[in-house]
SERO-4910 file (N, C-alpha, C, O; in steps of 0.05 Angstrom, whole numbers):
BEGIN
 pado doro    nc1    nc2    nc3   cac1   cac2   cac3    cc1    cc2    cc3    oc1    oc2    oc3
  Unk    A    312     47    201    288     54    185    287     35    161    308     29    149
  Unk    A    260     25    152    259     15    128    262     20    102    245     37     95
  Unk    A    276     13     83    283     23     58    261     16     39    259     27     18
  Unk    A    244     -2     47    219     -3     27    194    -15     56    198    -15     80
  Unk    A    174    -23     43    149    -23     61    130    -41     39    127    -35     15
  Unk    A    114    -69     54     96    -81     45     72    -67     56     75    -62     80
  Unk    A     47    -57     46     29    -51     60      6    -63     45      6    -69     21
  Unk    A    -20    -67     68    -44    -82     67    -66    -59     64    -74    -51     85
  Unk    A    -78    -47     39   -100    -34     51   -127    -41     54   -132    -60     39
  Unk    A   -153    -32     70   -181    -43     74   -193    -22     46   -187      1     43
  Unk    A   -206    -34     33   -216    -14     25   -255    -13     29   -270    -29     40
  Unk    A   -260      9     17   -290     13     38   -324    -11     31   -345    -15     44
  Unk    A   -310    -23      1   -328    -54      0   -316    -71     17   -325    -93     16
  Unk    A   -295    -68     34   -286    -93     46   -259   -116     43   -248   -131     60
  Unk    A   -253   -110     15   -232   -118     -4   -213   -111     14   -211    -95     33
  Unk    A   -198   -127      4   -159   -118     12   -142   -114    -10   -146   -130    -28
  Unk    A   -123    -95    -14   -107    -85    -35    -82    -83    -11    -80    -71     11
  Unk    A    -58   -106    -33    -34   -101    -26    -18    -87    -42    -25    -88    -66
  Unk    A      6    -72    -36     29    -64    -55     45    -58    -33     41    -63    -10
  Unk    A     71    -44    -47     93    -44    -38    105    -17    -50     99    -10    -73
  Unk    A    126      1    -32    128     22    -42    154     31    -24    166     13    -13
  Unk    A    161     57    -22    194     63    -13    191     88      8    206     94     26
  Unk    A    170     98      1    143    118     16    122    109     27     99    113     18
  Unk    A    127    100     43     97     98     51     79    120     49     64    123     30
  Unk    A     82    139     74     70    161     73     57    168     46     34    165     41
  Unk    A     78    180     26     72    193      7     51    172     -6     28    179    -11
  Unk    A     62    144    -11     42    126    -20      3    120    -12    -17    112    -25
  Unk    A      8    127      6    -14    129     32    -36    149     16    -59    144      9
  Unk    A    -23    171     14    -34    201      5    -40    191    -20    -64    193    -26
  Unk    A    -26    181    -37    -31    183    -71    -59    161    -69    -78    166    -84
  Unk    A    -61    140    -52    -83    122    -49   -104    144    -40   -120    147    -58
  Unk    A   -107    158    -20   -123    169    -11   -133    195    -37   -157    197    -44
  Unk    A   -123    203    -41   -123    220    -66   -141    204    -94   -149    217   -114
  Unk    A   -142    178    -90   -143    172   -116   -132    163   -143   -143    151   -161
  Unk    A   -103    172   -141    -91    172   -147    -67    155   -151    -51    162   -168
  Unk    A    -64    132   -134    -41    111   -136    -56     88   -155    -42     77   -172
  Unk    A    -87     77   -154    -90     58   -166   -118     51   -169   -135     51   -151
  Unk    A   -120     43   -193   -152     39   -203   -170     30   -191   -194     35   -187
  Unk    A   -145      7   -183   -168    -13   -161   -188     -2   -134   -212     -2   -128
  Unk    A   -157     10   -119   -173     37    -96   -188     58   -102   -209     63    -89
  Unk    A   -181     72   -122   -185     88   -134   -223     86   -133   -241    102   -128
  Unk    A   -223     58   -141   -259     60   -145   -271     45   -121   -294     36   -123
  Unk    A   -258     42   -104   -266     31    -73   -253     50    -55   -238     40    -38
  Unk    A   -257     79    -56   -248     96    -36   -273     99    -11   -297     98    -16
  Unk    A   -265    102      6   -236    112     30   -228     86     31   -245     68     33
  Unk    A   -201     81     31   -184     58     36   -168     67     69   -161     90     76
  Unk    A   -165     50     81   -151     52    102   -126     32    113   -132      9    117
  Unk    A   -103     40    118    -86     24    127    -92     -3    141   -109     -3    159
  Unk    A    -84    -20    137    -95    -49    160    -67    -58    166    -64    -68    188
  Unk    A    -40    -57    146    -18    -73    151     -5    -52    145    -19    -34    135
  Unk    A     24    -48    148     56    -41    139     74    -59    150     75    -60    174
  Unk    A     90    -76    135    108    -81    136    141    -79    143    146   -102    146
  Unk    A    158    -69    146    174    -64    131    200    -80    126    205    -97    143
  Unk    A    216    -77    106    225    -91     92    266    -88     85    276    -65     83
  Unk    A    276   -101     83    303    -82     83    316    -78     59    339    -69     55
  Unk    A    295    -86     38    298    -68     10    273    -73     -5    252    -82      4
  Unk    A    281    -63    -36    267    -60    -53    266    -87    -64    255    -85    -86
  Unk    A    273   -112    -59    275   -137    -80    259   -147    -48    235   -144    -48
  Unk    A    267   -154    -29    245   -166     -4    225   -158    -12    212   -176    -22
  Unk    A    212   -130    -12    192   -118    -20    167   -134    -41    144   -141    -39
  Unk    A    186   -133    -56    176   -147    -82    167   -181    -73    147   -194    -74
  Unk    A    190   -183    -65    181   -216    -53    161   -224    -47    147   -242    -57
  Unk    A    155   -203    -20    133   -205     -5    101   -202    -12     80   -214     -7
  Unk    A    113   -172    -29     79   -170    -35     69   -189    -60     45   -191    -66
  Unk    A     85   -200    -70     68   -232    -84     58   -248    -76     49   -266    -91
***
């Protein structure tokens, strides 16, 4: 299993929003909610397009730059 996760989301203008997180799932929800980030937050419904995963928290980071 992966210890961290790059993910790609669509969001509903079209845009793409990346980040990186240790949860996906839970991360997933807090986007969907509204709640993980401003950016999604005002381009909701966002939907998964990518996951990654990664074999830590510093790859992670790597990647999603």
């Amino acid at each position: 299993m992966a210890d961290a996760w790059v993910y790609l989301l669509r969001c509903a203008d079209g845009s793409l929003y990346t980040g990186w997180t240790v949860d996906l799932d839970a991360r997933l929800r807090r986007h969907g909610e509204g709640k993980a980030s401003a950016y999604t937050r005002s381009r909701l419904p966002v939907e998964l397009a990518l996951a990654l995963p990664m074999p830590d928290r510093s790859a992670a980071r790597r990647e999603e730059a």
